[in-house]
C-alpha positions in Angstrom: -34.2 -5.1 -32.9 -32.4 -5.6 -36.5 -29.1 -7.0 -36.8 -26.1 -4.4 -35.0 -25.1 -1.7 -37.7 -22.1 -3.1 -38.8 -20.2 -2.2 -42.0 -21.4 -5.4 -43.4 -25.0 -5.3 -42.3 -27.5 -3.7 -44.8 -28.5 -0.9 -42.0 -25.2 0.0 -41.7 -24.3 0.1 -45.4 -26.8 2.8 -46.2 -25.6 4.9 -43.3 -22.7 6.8 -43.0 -19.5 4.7 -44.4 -16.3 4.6 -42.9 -14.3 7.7 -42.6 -10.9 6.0 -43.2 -10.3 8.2 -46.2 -10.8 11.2 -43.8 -7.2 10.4 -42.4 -5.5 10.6 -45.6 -7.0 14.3 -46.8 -5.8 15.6 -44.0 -3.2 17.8 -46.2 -5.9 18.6 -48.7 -6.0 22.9 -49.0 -9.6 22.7 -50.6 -12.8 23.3 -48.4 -12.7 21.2 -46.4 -16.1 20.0 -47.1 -15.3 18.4 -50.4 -13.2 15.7 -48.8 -16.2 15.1 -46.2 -18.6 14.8 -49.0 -16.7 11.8 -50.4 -17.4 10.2 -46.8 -21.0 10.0 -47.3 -23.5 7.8 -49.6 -26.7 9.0 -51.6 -28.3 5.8 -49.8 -28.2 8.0 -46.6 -31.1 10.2 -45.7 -31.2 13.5 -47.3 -31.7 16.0 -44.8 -29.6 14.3 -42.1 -26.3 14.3 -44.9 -26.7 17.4 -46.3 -26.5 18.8 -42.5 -23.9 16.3 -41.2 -21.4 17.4 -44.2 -22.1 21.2 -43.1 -21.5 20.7 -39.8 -18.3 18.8 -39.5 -16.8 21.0 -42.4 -17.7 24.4 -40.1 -16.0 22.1 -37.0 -13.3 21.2 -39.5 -12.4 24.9 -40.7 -13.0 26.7 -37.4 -9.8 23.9 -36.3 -13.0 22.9 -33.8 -12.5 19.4 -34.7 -8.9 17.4 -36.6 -9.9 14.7 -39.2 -9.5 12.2 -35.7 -12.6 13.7 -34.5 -14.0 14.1 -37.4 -13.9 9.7 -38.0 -15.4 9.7 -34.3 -18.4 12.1 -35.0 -18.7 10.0 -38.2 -18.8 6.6 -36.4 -21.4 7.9 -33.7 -23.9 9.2 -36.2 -24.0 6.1 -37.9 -25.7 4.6 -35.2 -28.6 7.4 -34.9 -28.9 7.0 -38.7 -29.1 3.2 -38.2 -31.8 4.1 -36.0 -34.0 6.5 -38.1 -33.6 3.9 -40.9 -35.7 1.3 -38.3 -38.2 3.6 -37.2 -38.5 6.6 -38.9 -38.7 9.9 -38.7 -40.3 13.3 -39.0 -37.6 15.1 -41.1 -35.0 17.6 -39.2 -37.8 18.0 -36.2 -37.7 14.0 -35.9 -41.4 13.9 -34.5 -44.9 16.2 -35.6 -45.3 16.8 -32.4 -43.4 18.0 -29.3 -44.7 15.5 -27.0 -43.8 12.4 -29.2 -39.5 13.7 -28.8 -38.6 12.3 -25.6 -40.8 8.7 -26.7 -38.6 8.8 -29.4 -35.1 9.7 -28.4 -35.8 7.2 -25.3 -36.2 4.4 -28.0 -32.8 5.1 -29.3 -31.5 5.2 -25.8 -33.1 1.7 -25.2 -31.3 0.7 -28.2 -28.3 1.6 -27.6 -28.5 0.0 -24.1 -30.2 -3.5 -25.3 -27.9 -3.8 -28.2 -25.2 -7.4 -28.4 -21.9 -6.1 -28.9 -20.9 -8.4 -31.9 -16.6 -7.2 -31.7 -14.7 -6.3 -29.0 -13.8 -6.9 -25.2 -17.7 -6.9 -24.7 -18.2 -9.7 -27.8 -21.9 -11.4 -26.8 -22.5 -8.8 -23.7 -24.0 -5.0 -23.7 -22.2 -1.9 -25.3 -19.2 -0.7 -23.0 -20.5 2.6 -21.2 -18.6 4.8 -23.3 -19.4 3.2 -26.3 -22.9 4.2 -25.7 -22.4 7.8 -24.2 -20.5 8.8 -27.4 -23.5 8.6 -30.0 -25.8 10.5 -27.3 -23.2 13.0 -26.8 -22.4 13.7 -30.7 -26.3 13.7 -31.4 -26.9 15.9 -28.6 -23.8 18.5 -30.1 -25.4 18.3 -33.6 -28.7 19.6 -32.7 -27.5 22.1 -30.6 -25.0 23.8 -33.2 -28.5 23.1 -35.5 -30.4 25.0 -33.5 -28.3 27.6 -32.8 -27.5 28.0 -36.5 -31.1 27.3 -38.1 -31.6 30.2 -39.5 -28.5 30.0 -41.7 -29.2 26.2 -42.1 -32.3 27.2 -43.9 -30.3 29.5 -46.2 -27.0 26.8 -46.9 -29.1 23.8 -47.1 -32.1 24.8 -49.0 -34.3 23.1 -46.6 -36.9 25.3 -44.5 -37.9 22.4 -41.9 -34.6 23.2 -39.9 -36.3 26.6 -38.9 -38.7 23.8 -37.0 -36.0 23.5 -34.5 -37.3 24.6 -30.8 -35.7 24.5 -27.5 -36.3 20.6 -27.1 -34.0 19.8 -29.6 -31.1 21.5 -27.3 -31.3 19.0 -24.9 -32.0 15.8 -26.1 -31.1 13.7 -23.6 -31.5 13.4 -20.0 -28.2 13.1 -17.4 -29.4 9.5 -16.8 -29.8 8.5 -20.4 -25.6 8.5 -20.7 -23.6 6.6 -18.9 -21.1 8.0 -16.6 -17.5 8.3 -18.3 -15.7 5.4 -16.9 -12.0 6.3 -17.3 -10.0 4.7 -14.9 -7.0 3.9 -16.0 -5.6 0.1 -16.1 -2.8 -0.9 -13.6 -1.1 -1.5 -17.0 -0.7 1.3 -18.8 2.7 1.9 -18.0 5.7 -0.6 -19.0 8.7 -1.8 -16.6 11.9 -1.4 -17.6 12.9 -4.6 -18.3 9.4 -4.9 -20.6 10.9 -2.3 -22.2 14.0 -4.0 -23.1 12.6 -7.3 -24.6 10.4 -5.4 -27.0 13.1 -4.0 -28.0 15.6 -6.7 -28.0 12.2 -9.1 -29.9 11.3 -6.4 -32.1 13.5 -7.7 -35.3 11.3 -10.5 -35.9 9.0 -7.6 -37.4 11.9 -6.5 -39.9 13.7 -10.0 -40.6 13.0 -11.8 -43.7 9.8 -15.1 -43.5 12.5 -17.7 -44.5 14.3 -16.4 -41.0 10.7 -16.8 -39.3 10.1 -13.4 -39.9 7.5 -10.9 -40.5 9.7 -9.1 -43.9 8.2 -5.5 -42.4 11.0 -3.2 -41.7 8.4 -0.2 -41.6 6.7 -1.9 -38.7 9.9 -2.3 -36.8 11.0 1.4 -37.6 7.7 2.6 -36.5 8.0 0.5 -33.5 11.3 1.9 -32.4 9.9 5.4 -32.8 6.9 4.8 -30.8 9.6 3.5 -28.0 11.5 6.1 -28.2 8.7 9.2 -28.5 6.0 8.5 -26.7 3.7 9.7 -30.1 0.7 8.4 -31.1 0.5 5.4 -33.1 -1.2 7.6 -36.2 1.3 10.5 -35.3 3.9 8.4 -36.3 2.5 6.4 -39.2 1.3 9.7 -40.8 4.0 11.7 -40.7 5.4 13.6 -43.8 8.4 12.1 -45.8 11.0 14.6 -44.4 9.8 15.2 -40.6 13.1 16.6 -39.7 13.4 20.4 -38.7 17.0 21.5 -38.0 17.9 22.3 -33.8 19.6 25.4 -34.3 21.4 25.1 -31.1 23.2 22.1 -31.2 26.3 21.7 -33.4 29.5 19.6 -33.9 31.7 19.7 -31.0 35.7 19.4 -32.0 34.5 17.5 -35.1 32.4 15.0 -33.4 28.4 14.9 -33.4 26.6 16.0 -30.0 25.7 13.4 -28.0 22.3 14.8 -26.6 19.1 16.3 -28.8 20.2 17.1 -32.8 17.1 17.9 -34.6 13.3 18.3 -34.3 11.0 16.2 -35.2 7.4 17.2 -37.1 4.8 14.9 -36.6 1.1 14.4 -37.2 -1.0 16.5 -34.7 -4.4 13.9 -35.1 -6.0 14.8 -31.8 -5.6 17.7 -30.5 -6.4 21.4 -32.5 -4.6 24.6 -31.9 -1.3 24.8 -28.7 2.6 25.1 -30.0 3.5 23.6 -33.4 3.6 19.5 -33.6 7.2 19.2 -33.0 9.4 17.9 -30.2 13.1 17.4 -30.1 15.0 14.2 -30.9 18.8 12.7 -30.6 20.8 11.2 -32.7 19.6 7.5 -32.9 15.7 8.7 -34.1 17.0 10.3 -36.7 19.4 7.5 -37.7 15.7 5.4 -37.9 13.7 8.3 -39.6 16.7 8.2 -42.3 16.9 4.2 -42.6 13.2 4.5 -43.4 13.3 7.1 -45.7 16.2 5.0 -47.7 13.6 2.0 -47.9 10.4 4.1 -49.1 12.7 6.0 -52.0 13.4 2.2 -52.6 10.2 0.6 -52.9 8.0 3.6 -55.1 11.0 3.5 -57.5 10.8 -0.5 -57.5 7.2 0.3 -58.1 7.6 2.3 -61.7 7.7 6.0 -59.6 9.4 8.9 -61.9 13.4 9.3 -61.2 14.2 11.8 -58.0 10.2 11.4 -56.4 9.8 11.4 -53.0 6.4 9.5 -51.3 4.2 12.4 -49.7 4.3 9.9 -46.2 7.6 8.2 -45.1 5.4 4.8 -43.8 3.9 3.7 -46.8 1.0 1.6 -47.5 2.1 -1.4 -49.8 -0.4 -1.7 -52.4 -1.6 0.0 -54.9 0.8 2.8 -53.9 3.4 3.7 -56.4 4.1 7.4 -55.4 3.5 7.5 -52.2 0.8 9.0 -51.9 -1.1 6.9 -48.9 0.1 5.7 -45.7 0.7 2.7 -43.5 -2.4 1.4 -42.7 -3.2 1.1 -38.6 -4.8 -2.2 -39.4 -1.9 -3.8 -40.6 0.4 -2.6 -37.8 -2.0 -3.7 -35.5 -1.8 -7.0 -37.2 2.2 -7.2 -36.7 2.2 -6.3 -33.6 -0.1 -8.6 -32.7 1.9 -11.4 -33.8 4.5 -9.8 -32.1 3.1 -10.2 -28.8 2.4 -13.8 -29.7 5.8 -14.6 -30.6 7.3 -12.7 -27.8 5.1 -14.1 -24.8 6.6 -11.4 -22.8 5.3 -11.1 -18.6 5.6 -8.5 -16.6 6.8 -8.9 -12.9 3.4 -9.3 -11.4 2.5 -12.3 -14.4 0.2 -10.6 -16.9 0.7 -11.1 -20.5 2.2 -7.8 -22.2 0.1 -7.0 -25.1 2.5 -4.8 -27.5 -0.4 -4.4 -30.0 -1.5 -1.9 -26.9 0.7 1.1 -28.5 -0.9 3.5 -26.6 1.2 2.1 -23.3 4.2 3.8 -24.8 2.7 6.6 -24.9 2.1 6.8 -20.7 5.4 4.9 -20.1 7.3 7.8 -22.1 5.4 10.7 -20.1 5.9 8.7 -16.5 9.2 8.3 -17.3 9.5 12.0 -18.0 7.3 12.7 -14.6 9.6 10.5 -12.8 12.7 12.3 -13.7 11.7 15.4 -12.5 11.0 17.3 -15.8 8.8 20.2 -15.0 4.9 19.8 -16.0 5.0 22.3 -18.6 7.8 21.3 -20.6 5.9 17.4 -20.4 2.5 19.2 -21.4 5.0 20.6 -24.7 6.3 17.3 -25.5 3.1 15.1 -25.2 1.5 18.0 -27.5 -1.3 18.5 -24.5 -3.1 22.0 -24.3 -3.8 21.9 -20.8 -1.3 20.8 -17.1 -4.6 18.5 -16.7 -4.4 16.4 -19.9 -0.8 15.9 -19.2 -1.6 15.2 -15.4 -3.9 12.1 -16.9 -0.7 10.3 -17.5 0.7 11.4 -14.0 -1.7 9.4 -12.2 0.1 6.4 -13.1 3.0 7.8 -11.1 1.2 7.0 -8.1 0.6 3.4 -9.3 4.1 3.0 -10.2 5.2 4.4 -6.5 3.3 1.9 -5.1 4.3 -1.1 -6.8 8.1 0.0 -6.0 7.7 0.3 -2.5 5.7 -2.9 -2.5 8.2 -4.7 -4.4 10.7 -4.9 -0.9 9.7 -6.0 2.5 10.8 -3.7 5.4 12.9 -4.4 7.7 13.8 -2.8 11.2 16.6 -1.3 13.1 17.5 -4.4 15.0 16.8 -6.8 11.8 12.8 -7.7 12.5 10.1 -8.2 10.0 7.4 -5.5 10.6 3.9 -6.5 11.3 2.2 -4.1 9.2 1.2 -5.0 6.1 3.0 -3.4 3.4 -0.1 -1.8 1.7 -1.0 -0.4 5.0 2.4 0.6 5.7 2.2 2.2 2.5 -1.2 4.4 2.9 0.2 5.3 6.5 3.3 7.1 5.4 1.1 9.2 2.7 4.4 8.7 0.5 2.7 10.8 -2.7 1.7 13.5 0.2 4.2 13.6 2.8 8.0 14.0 2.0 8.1 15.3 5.2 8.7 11.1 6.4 10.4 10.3 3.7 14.3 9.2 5.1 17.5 9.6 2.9 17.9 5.7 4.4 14.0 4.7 5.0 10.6 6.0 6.0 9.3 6.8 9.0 5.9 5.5 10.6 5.4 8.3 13.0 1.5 9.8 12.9 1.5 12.9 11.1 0.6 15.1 13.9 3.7 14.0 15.9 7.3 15.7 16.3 10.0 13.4 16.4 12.3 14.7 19.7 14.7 12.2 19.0 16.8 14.1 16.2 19.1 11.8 14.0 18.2 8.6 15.9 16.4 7.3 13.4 18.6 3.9 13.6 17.7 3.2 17.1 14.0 4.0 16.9 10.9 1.9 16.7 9.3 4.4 13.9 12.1 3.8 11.7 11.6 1.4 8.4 13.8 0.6 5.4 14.2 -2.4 3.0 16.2 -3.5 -0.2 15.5 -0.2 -2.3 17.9 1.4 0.5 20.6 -1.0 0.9 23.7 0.6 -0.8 22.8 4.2 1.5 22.6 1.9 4.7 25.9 0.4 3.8 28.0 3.5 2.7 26.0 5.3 6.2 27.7 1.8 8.2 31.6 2.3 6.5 31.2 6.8 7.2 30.2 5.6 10.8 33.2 3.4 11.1 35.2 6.1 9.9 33.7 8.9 12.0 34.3 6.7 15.1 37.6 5.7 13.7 38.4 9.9 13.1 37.0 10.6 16.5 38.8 7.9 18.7 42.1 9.2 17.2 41.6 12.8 18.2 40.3 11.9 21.9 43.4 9.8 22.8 45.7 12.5 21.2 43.7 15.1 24.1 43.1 12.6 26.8 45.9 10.1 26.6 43.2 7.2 26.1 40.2 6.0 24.2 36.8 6.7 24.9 35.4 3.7 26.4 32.3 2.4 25.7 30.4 4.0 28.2 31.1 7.5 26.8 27.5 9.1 25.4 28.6 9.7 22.5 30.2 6.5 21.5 27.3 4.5 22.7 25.1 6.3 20.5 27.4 5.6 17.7 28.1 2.2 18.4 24.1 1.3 19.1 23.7 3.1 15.6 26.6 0.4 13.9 24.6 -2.7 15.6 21.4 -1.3 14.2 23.3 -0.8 10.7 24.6 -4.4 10.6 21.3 -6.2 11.7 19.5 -4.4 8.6 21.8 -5.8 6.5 22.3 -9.3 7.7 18.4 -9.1 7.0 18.4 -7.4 4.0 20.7 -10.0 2.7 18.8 -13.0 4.5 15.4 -11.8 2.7 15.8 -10.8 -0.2 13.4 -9.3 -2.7 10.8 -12.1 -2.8 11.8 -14.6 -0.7 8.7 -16.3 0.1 6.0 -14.6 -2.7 4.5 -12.6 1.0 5.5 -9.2 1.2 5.7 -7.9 5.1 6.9 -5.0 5.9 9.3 -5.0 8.9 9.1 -2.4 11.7 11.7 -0.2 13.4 13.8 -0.7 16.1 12.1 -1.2 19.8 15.3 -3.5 21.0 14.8 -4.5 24.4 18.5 -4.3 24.9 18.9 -0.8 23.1 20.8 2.0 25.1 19.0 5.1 26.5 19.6 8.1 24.1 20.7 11.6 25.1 18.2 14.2 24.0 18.7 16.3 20.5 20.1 19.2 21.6 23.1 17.1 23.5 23.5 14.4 20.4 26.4 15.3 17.8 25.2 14.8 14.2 25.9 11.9 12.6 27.2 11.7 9.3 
């Protein structure tokens, strides 16, 4: 096997190029396939181009495909051209003879399987799964819309061998020739809070000048605060127009002052996904004061740069060189690059130790819709903001809500009624209450441990019961429950000596039950205060109640809520 088809290696140089231009004709109103045309090289084989270019321009007008898929489709066909360019091929049919096609495809597939990874995570090991599916995949697509389409192909392309096509080339490869998608989503995909806040507080090293140790970028930190703040896509943001701005028709000036909440719309760069409600989503205040800072600094550098009096750029992040109206954007690359150094600078660790990589832009993206999960915000209006077509796509991002769940309720250990540490792991605590399934034990003050197919019978005596768990999370509830049971015992002593002529003495049901309730209120929080968050680096969970010394309880129907 030749050296990996890289854009430097000879292979890879008479393939396909790199479709990075394909990003910035995005706004081009000519056939589309004019601007793909440019993407390809005479070195490339004849047939195989000429059909390529027809196919992604049909995908590209029928809004099949944006110019995002587009650089994908590009990227995988590279490699099958790579291929033919080692060992041949039989024109459009690929083989003379029907029995030589699975031989051959299986050779590619052997290829792609044997092949060094020369960048990347997988540097000196095998192609990542995915990064081997996705060639098979687009190939596969190609001759299928060929075949489908061969008569016409014969007619647009001048070339009769694509009436050659038969039912083999539909299928080209077998389920265990690709690799099984391997999605799963990393335990890091969504940011903490605090994260959060020291990117944010950091971040000016992008915009402050080198002699101040600086990176002298202010686009990268404006683009940085936006991808914060929206959730977009890194590309959404970097290509957006100069004036992304759409006026929010229902929000005005209230008594002469601005609105405090959402004042405009903002239009951004839909490089995904085809089709669904226009690219926009609403914004407050503080994005637009950003959007306007950077527009001040790109009117400032094209006229610094020779551009004609009253111009405007086309994008409003602006590549540096060789750019004096405007007319390309900021370049990925180079904010990768920042932010890169960024994260070095920064050295910023999460609460379980890992490194935070802020290069990783795309964990803004899943901490801005988990936030917006988290708060309640109804799936459909999420699907609308994230620019998703479908409740699954959006639900993607809400799996992390059940990571984040976790890690919460793992962050306290649980305490008991009468102040004990519970002897069930907290991960096992945490899969036995089913907290993503079953509200139904979830406790305004705690959880409780009772097997789902059992009723509790002892109504609001959740205090004084050996199911009952709480910890840290719950500690200002448990306190302002403790001061409303003083008070209720306080209120109800009153009235019973203004009937009776005396207290109620200790022995009186209902008291006792109130009082037990107070000691199992106090222990919690001596313990809760004694344990803190991590006291010791092992989180236990601590059980309820089960006091040896702990009243009998009247039943439900005889017990007087409790407050």
């Amino acid at each position: 096997m030749k050296a990996e088809p890289t854009i430097t290696s000879a292979a890879r140089a008479r393939a396909l190029p790199s479709p990075r231009t394909a990003e910035r004709k995005r706004h081009d109103k000519r056939d589309p396939r004019l601007p793909i045309a440019k993407l390809f090289t005479e070195e490339s084989t004849d047939w195989f181009r000429e059909a390529a270019q027809w196919w992604l321009s049909v995908q590209l007008s029928t809004e099949r495909y944006v110019w995002s898929s587009v650089k994908s489709r590009l990227d995988h066909l590279k490699w099958f051209q790579w291929y033919i360019d080692q060992v041949g091929c039989a024109g459009p049919q690929l083989v003379d003879s029907p029995e030589k096609l699975r031989p051959w495809l299986r050779g590619f597939v052997d290829s792609l399987n044997s092949h060094t990874a020369m960048t990347g995570p997988n540097k000196g090991g095998k192609l990542a799964k995915n990064s081997r599916r996705g060639p098979l995949v687009t190939v596969e697509a190609f001759y299928r819309w060929m075949y489908d389409n061969r008569a016409e192909a014969v007619s647009v392309l001048g070339d009769p061998r694509w009436s050659r096509l038969g039912l083999q080339h539909t299928v080209l490869f077998r389920l265990e020739d690709k690799p099984r998608l391997t999605n799963k989503l990393p335990d890091d995909m969504v940011l903490e809070d605090e994260v959060i806040s020291q990117i944010a507080a950091g971040s000016g090293v992008l915009a402050a000048p080198k002699d101040e140790d600086g990176q002298d970028d202010r686009q990268a930190f404006h683009a940085l605060m936006l991808l914060i703040r929206t959730g977009r896509r890194m590309n959404e943001i970097l290509m957006m127009d100069f004036e992304p701005l759409l006026p929010l028709l229902t929000v005005g000036k209230q008594d002469g002052k601005e609105p405090d909440g959402f004042v405009a719309r903002l239009k951004y760069q839909q490089t995904k996904i085809v089709g669904g409600d226009p690219p926009t989503i609403p914004v407050d205040q503080e994005i637009v004061d950003i959007i306007r800072l950077q527009q001040q600094w790109a009117r400032e550098f094209i006229a610094a740069h020779g551009a004609p009096e009253a111009t405007d750029p086309r994008y409003l992040f602006l590549q540096t060189k060789n750019n004096r109206l405007g007319l390309r954007p900021y370049a990925s690359a180079t904010f990768h690059s920042r932010l890169s150094a960024l994260t070095e600078r920064l050295s910023i660790i999460d609460s379980v130790g890992r490194a935070v990589k802020i290069s990783k832009t795309h964990t803004f993206r899943h901490t801005r819709a988990t936030d917006l999960i988290n708060a309640g915000v109804p799936i459909h209006v999420v699907m609308r903001y994230l620019g998703h077509l479908t409740p699954t796509m959006t639900m993607h991002y809400a799996k992390t809500l059940a990571v984040t769940a976790e890690r919460e309720f793992l962050r306290y250990k649980k305490v008991t009624a009468d102040g004990r540490t519970a002897a069930v792991e907290p991960s096992d605590l945490y899969d036995l209450l089913h907290l993503n399934q079953r509200a139904d034990r979830v406790l305004p003050n705690g959880w409780c441990m009772l097997p789902p197919k059992q009723v509790c019978s002892k109504g609001n005596a959740c205090l004084t019961c050996d199911k009952f768990v709480t910890d840290a999370s719950h500690r200002d509830e448990l306190g302002h429950q403790l001061a409303q049971t003083e008070a209720l015992i306080t209120h109800r002593q009153t009235q019973f000596t203004a009937r009776h002529g005396q207290p109620m003495g200790e022995d009186n049901i209902w008291l006792a039950s109130r009082l037990a309730e107070m000691r199992a209120l106090n222990k919690v929080l001596v313990t809760l205060d004694q344990i803190g968050v991590h006291d010791d680096g092992q989180l236990r969970a601590l059980r309820g109640a089960g006091a040896s010394d702990r009243p009998e309880l009247p039943t439900a129907q005889t017990r007087e809520p409790t407050v």
